[in-house]
N, C-alpha and C positions, 0 to 999 in steps of 0.2 A: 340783306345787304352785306357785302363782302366786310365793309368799314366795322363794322358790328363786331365780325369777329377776331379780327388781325388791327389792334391796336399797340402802339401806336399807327397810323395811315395817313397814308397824302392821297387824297383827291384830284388828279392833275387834267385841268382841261386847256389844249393846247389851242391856241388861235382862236377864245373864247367869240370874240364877235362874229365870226363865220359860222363859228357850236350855235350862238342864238340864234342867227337867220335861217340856220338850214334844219335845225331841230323843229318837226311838228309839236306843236301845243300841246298834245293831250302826254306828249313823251316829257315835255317842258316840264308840266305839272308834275307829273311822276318822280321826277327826278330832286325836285323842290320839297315834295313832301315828305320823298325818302329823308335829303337834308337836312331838312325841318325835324325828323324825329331822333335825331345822333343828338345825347342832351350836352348841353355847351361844355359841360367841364370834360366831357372826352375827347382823347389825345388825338384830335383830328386836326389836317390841314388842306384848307381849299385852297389850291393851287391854279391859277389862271393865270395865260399868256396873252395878249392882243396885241395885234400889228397897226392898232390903233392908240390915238390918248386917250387915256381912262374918262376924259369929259367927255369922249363921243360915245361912249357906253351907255346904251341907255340905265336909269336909275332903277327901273325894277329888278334889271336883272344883275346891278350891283349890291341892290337891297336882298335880292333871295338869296343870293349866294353867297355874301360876306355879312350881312346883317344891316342894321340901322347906324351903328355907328364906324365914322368913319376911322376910329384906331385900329379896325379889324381890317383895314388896306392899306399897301403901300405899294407906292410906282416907284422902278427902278427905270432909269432916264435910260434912253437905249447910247450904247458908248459911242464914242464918237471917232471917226473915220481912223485914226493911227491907233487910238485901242482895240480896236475890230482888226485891225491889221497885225498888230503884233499877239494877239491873241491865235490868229492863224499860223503868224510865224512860229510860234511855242508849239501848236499840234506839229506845224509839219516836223518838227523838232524830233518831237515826242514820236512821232509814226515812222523817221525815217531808222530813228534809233533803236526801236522796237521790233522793226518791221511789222509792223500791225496798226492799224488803228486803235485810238486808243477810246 
């Protein structure tokens, strides 16, 4: 596993609740017990997004990928309509100033 050798690492799985529906099982597993063998003091970070509330996650697959306890998660509330807007307004800022994306 790539994490193993390039520490410190981020894990990043994006739109996790679509990752669990469409990931077969036997790949599920695989993947869980890779995670399972990185021992906790190493500089790792599981990173996951869902387009969902973390309540409609189901719980195992919050339990394998961040552990038992719930200090090792936290929800950032998605912003709300004039923050997401002014947040565009600074790119388009940024891109038209640049000319590039940034």
């Amino acid at each position: 596993m790539e994490v193993k050798r390039h520490k410190p690492a981020v894990i990043f799985i994006p739109n996790l609740d679509a990752w669990y529906l469409a990931l077969p099982g036997a790949a599920y597993t695989t993947f869980t017990t890779m995670l399972k063998s990185i021992p906790p003091n190493d500089p790792v970070l599981v990173l996951g997004t869902a387009e969902c509330d973390v309540k409609a996650l189901p719980t195992d697959l919050l339990r394998d990928l961040f552990g038992f306890s719930k200090k090792n998660r936290m929800e950032i509330d998605r912003p709300d309509r004039v923050s997401r807007t002014l947040i565009m307004v600074v790119f388009a800022i940024l891109i038209s100033a640049t000319g590039e994306p940034v």
